[in-house]
KESEVO-113911 format. One record per residue (C-alpha): residue number from 0; x, y, z. Coordinates in steps of 0.5 Angstrom, whole numbers, plus 500, padded with zeros to 3 digits. Each point is the difference from the previous one (the first is absolute). Layout:
// KESEVO-113911
(lumza NUM; (X; Y; Z));
...
//
This chain:
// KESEVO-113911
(lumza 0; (288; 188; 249));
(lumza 1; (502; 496; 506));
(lumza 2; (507; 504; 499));
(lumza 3; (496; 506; 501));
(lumza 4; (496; 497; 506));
(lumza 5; (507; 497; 503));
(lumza 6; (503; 507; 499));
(lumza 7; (494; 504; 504));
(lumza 8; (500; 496; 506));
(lumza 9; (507; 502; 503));
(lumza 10; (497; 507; 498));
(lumza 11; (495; 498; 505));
(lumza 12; (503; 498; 506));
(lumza 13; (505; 505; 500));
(lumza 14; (495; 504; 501));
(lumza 15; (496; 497; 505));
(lumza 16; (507; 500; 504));
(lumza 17; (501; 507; 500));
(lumza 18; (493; 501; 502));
(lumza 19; (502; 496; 506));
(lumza 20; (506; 503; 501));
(lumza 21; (496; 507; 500));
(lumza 22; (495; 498; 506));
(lumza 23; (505; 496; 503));
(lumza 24; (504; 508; 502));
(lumza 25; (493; 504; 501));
(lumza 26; (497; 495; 503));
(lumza 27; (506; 501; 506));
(lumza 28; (500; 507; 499));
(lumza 29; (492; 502; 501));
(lumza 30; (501; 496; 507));
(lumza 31; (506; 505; 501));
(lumza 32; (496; 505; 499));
(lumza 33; (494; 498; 503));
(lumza 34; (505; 499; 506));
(lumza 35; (503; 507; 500));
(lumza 36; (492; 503; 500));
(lumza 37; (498; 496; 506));
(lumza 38; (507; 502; 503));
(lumza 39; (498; 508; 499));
(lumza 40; (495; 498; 503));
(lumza 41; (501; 497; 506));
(lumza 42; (506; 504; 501));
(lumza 43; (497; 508; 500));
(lumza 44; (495; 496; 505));
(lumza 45; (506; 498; 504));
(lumza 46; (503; 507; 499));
(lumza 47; (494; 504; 502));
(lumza 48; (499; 494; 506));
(lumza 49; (507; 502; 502));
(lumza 50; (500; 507; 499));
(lumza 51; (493; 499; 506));
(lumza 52; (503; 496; 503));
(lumza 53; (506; 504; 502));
(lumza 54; (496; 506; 500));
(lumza 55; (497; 496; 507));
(lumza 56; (507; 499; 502));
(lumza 57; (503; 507; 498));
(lumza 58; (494; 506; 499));
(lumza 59; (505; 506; 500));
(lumza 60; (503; 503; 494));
(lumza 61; (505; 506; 500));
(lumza 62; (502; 507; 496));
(lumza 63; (507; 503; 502));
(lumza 64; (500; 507; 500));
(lumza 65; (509; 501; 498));
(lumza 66; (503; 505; 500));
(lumza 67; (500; 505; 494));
(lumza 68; (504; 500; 495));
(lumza 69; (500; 507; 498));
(lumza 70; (497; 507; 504));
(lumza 71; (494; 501; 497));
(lumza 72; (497; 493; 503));
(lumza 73; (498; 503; 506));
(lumza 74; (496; 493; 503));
(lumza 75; (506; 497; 504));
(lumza 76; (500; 506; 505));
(lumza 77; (492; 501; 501));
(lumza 78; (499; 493; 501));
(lumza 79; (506; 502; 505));
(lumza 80; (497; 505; 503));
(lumza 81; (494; 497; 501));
(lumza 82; (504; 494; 503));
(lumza 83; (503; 505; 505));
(lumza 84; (493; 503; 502));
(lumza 85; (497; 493; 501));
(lumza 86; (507; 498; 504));
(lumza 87; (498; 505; 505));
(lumza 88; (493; 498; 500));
(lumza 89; (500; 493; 503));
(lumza 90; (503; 498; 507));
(lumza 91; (503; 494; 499));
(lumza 92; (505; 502; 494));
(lumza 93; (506; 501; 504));
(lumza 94; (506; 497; 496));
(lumza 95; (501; 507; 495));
(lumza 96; (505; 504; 497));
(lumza 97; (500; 508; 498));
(lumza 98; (504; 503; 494));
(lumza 99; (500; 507; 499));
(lumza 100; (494; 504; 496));
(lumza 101; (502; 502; 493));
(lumza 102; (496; 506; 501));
(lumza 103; (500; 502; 507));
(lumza 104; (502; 500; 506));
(lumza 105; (496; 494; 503));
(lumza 106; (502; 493; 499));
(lumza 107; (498; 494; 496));
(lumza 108; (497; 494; 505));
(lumza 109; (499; 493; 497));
(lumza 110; (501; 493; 502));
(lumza 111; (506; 496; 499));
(lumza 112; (503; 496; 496));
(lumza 113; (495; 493; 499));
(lumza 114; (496; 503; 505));
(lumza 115; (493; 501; 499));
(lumza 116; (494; 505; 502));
(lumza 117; (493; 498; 500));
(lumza 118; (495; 505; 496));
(lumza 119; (492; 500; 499));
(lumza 120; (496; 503; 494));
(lumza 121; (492; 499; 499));
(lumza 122; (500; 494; 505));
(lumza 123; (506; 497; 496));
(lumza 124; (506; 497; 504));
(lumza 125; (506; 502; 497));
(lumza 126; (508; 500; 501));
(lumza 127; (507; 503; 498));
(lumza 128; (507; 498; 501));
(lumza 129; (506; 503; 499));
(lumza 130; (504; 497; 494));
(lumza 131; (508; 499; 499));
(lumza 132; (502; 496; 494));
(lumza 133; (508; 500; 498));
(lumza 134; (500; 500; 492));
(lumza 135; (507; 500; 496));
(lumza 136; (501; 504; 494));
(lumza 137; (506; 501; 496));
(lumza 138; (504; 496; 506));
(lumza 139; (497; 506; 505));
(lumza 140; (495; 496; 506));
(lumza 141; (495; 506; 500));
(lumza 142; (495; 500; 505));
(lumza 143; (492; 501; 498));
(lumza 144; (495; 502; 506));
(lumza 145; (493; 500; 498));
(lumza 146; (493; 500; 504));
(lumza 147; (497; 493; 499));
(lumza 148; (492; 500; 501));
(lumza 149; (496; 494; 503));
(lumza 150; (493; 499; 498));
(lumza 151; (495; 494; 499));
(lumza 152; (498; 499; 494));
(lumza 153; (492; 502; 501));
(lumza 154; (502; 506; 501));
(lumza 155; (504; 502; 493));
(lumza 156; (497; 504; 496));
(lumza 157; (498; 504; 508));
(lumza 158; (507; 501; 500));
(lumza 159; (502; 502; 493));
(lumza 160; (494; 504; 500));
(lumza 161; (499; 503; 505));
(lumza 162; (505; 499; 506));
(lumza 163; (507; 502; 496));
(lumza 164; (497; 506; 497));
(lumza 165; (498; 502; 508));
(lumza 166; (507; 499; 502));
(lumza 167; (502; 505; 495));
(lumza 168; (496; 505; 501));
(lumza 169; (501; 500; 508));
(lumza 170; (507; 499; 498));
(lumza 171; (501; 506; 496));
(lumza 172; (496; 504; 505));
(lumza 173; (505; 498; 506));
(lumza 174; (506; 502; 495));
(lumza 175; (497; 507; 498));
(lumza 176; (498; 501; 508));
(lumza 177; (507; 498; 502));
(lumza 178; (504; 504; 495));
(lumza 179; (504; 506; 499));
(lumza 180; (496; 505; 497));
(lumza 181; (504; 505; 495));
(lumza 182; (500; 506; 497));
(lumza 183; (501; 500; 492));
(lumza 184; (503; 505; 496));
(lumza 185; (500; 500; 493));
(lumza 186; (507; 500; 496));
(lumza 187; (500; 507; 494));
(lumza 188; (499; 496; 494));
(lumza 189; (505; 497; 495));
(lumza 190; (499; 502; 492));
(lumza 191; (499; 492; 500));
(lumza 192; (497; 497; 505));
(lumza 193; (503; 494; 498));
(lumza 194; (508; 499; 504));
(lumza 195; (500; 493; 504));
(lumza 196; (503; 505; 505));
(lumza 197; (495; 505; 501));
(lumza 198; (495; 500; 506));
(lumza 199; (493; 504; 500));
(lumza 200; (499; 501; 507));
(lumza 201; (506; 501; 506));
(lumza 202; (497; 499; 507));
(lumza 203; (502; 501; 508));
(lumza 204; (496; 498; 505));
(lumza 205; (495; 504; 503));
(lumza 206; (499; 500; 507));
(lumza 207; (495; 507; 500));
(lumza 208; (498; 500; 507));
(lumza 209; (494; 503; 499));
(lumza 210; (492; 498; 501));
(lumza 211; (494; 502; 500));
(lumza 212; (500; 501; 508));
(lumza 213; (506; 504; 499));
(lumza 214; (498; 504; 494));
(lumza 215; (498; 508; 502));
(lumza 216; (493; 499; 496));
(lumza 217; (493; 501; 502));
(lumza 218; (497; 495; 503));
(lumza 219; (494; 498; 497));
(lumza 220; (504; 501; 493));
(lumza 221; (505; 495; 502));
(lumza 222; (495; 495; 502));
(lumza 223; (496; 501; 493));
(lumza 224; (507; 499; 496));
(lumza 225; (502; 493; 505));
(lumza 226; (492; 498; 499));
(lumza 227; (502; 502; 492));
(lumza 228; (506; 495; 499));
(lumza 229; (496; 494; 505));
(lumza 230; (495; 499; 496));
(lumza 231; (504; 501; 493));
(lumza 232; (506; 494; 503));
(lumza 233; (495; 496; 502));
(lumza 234; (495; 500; 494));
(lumza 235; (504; 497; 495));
(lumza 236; (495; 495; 498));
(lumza 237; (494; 506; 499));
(lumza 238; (505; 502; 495));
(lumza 239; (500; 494; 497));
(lumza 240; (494; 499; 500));
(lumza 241; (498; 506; 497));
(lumza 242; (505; 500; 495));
(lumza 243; (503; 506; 502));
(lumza 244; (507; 500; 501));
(lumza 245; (503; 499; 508));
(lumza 246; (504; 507; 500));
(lumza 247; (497; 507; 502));
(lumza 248; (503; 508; 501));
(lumza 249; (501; 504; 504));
(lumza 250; (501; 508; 499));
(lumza 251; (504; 504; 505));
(lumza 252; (500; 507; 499));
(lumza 253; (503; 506; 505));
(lumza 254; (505; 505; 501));
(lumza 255; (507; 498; 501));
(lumza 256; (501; 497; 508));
(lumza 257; (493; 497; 501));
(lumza 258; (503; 493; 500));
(lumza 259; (498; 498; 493));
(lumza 260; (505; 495; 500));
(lumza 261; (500; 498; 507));
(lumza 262; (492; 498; 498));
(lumza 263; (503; 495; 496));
(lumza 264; (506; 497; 504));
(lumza 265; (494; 499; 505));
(lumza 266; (496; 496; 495));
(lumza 267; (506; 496; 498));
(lumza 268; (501; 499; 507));
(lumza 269; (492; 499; 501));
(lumza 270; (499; 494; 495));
(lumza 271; (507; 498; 500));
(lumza 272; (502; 502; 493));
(lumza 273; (506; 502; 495));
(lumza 274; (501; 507; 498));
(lumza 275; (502; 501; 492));
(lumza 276; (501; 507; 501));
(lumza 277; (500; 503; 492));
(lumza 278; (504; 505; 497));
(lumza 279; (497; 502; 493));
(lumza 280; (505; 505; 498));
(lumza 281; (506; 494; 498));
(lumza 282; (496; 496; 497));
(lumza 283; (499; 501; 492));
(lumza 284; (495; 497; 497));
(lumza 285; (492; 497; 501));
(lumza 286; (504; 493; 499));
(lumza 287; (506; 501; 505));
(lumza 288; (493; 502; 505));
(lumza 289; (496; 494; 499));
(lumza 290; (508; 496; 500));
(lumza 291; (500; 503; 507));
(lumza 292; (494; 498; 502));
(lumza 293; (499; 493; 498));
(lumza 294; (506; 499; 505));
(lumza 295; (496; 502; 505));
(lumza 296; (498; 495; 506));
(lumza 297; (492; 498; 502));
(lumza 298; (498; 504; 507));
(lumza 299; (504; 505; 499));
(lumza 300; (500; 508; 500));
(lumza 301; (501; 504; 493));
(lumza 302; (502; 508; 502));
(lumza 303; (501; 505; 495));
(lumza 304; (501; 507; 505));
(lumza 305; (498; 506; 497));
(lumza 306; (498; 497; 494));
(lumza 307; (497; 508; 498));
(lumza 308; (509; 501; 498));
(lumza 309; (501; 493; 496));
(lumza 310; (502; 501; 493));
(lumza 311; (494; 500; 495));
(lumza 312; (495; 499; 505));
(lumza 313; (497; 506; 502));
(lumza 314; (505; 505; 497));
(lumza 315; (506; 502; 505));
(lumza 316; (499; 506; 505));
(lumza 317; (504; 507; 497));
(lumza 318; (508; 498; 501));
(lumza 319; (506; 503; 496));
(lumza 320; (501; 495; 494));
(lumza 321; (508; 499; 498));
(lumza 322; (503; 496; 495));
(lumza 323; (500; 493; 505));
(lumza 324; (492; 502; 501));
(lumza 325; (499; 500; 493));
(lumza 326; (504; 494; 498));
(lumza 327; (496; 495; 506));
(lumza 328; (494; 503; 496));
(lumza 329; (501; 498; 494));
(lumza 330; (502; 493; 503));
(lumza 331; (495; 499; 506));
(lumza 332; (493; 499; 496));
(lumza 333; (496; 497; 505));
(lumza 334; (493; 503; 499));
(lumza 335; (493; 499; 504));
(lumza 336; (497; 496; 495));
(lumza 337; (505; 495; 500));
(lumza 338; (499; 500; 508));
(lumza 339; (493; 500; 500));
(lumza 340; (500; 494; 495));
(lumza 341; (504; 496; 504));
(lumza 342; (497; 501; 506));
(lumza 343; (494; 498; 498));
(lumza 344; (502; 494; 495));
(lumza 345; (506; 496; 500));
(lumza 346; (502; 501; 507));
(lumza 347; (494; 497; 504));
(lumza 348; (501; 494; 497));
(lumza 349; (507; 499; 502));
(lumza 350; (498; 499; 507));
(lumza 351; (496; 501; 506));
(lumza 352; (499; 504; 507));
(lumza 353; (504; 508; 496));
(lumza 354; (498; 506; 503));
(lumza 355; (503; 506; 497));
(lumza 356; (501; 506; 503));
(lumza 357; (501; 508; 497));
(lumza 358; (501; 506; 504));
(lumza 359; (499; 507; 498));
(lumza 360; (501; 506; 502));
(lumza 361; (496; 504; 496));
(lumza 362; (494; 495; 497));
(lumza 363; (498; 505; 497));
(lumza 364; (504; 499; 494));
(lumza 365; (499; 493; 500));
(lumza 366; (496; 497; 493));
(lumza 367; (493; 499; 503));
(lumza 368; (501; 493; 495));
(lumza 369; (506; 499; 505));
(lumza 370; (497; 500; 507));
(lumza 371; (492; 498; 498));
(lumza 372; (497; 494; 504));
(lumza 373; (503; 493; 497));
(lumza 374; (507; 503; 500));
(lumza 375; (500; 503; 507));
(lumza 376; (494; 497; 504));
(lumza 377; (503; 504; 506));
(lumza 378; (501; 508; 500));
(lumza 379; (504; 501; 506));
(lumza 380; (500; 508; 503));
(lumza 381; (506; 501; 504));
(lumza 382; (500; 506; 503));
(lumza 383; (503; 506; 506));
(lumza 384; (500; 496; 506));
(lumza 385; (494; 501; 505));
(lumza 386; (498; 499; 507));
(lumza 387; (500; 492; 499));
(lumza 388; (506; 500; 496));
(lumza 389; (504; 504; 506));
(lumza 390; (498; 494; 505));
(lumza 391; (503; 495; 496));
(lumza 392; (506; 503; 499));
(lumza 393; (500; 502; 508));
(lumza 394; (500; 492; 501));
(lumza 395; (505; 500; 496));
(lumza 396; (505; 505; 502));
(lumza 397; (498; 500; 507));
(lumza 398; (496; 494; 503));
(lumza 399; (494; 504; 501));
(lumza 400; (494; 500; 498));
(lumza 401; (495; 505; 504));
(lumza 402; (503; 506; 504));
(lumza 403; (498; 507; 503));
(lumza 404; (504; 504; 494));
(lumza 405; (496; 496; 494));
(lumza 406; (495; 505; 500));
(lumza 407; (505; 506; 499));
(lumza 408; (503; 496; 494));
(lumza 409; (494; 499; 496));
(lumza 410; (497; 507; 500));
(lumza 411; (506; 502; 497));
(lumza 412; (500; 494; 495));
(lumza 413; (494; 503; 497));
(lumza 414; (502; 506; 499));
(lumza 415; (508; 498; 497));
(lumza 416; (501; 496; 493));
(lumza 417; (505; 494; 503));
(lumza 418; (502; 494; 497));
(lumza 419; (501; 494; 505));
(lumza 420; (507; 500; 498));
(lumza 421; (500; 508; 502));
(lumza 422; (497; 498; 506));
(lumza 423; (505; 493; 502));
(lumza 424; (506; 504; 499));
(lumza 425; (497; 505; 505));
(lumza 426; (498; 495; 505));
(lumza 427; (508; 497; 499));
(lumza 428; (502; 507; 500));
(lumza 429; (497; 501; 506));
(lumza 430; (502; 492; 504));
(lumza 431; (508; 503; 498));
(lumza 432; (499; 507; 503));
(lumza 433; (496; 497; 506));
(lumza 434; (500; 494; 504));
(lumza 435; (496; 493; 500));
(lumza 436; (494; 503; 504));
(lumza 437; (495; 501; 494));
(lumza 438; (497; 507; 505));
(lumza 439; (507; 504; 498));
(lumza 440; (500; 497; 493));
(lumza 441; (493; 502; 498));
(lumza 442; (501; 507; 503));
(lumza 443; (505; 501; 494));
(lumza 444; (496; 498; 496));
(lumza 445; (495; 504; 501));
(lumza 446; (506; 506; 499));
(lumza 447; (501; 498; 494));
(lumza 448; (494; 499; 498));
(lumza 449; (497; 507; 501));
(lumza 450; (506; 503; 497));
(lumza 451; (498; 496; 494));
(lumza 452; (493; 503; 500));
(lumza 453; (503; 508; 501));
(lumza 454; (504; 498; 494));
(lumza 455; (494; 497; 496));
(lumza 456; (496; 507; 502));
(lumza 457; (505; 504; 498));
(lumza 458; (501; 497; 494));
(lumza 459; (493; 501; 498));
(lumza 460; (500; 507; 503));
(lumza 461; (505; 502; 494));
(lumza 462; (496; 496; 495));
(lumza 463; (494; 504; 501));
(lumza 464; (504; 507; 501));
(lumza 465; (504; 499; 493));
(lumza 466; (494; 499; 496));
(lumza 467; (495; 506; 503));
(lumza 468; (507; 504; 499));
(lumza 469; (500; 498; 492));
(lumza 470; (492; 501; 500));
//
């Protein structure tokens, strides 16, 4: 029995030692982490006290704006721009530099490099400056530019909410304002569409000379129109608004030579839009139409000209049909529900501020469902030249706006069928046969227009006496 006892107790106190031993670690190892949690502590108040504090010392913070890595990032040049615009705002920016506009004759005006330009937006000062850092990649130095904005930390969220977005849209209105606009035509479709190589659109520039003033055109029509475009250019947000899309119609009907197509270079050059000018017939399918159309631009012209002759729309006027004819029929299958489907579905979707334009010699062929209100807003009669017409033209080609031989021309222009083209080339016609004096001029004018007249009269005379001879 007291072997038994003797054997228990080194049992024992082994174990009280390695109890020992145990709080003899945990003991150190709870003040640590007791240490650690009071560290945590205090150190996230020492870092928000010295984030404070070195907001007191330095409240401004700063966004770049670099310059783009690929041509779809369209932000570095409207900033750019806005720039540009403000540079010749304030008179004490003097140390600046020009670069020649991209897409223009004008030229860019920003500061220099590590110069700065100061800005304001809703009471909030605000500064840019002009960046340069030297970066080397692959062994090459290269030099990276970017517009740095300054701004204080109050004014954060204004500046990312609201100023930024600003500077963009006023950016992008100076880009458009200040660019070339152009003249698009669509390149005949490929069976794919789908080569790397191939472009739908081909353009030059256009430099039309025409505009309102200078169109021969009813005074009060022309004005009507102008009113017209006003109102649809500056209501983007009732549009919006109202749930509709921003783009509108206009029909342009009439003979040939009454500045159908003139009207629409006016109102390029009146809203300082492109023109996509349209042809139907070397497109093949509803899908390569909608392809095409996609690629088209916001504030923009889409003109399709005589679309009483497309393919499959209204049915093509009396023509003879060859072998060629009849294989571009069986290619060309573009009809008026695709048209119409696009138009009024997919199309306003892919951007804002379209007009579309359709001309016509004979309205009267045109599908109602083509032409009803929705589709084309506007139908523009563009008829013989009358009095009103001749004054413009006269301005134009003469310099003169009233004189004593007004009288003679207009009675006669009641009595004759005259586009304005007919009577442009007369009134050139007569300036080349005569002198610079518009009294010699008009008088040619008036030969030939009475001339005109006696022809039209016979003309009619052999009408009415073919059909009483067959009665």
């Amino acid at each position: 029995m007291d072997e038994v006892v003797k054997a228990a107790v080194p049992w024992r106190q082994q174990a009280f030692f390695n109890s020992s031993s145990v709080w003899f670690v945990l003991v150190p190892l709870a003040s640590l982490l007791a240490a650690y949690a009071i560290f945590q502590t205090y150190f996230k108040f020492l870092r928000r006290s010295g984030r404070r504090l070195l907001n007191v010392l330095e409240p401004y913070a700063t966004i770049d704006v670099s310059e783009p890595g690929s041509d779809n990032d369209s932000t570095y040049e409207e900033v750019k721009a806005y720039l540009s615009e403000a540079c010749l705002r304030q008179e004490d920016a003097r140390e600046l530099r020009a670069e020649g506009a991209k897409d223009g004759d004008g030229l860019v005006i920003s500061i220099r490099d590590g110069q700065d330009i100061a800005d304001k937006f809703q009471g909030a000062p605000l500064w840019w400056s002009s960046v340069v850092e030297d970066n080397v990649r692959d062994g090459r130095q290269n030099k990276h530019r970017f517009q740095r904005l300054t701004f204080h930390l109050r004014h954060r969220r204004l500046v990312v909410d609201e100023y930024l977005p600003h500077v963009r849209r006023q950016g992008r209105e100076i880009l458009f304002s200040n660019r070339r606009r152009r003249l698009y035509t669509n390149n005949k479709s490929l069976e794919t569409y789908s080569s790397n190589d191939y472009k739908a659109w081909s353009y030059v520039e256009l430099d039309h000379p025409t505009t309102f003033d200078t169109l021969a055109m009813v005074r009060a029509m022309k004005k009507n129109i102008m009113d017209d475009l006003d109102a649809f250019k500056s209501n983007k947000e009732f549009y919006r608004r109202t749930g509709k899309p921003w783009k509108r119609g206009y029909l342009l009907y009439g003979p040939s030579g009454t500045g159908k197509s003139t009207m629409v270079a006016a109102m390029a050059n009146y809203l300082e839009y492109d023109i996509y000018d349209v042809e139907l017939t070397v497109v093949n399918t509803n899908a390569d139409l909608r392809k095409l159309l996609i690629e088209t631009t916001s504030k923009s012209i889409i003109l399709i000209e005589d679309i009483d002759c497309s393919l499959d729309l209204t049915g093509d006027r009396a023509r003879p049909s060859t072998d060629d004819d009849d294989d571009s029929r069986t290619r060309t299958t573009v009809t008026l529900s695709g048209l119409l489907n696009f138009i009024d579905g997919l199309w306003p979707a892919c951007g804002d501020g379209r007009i579309i334009v359709f001309t016509t010699n004979h309205v009267e062929k045109l599908d109602p469902a083509l032409i009803r209100r929705g589709r084309m807003d506007m139908h523009i009669e563009m008829s013989y030249c009358g009095f009103e017409a001749f004054q413009t033209l006269a301005m134009n080609y003469l310099d003169v706006d009233d004189h004593e031989l007004f009288g003679s021309v207009e009675e006669i222009l009641k009595e004759v069928k005259l586009t304005p083209a007919d009577v442009a080339e007369y009134l050139m016609t007569a300036k080349r046969a005569g002198s610079d004096e518009p009294t010699p001029c008009l008088e040619i004018l008036i030969g030939k227009l009475r001339r005109r007249a006696e022809e039209e009269s016979r003309g009619e005379g052999e009408v009415r006496g073919g059909g009483e001879g067959q009665g």
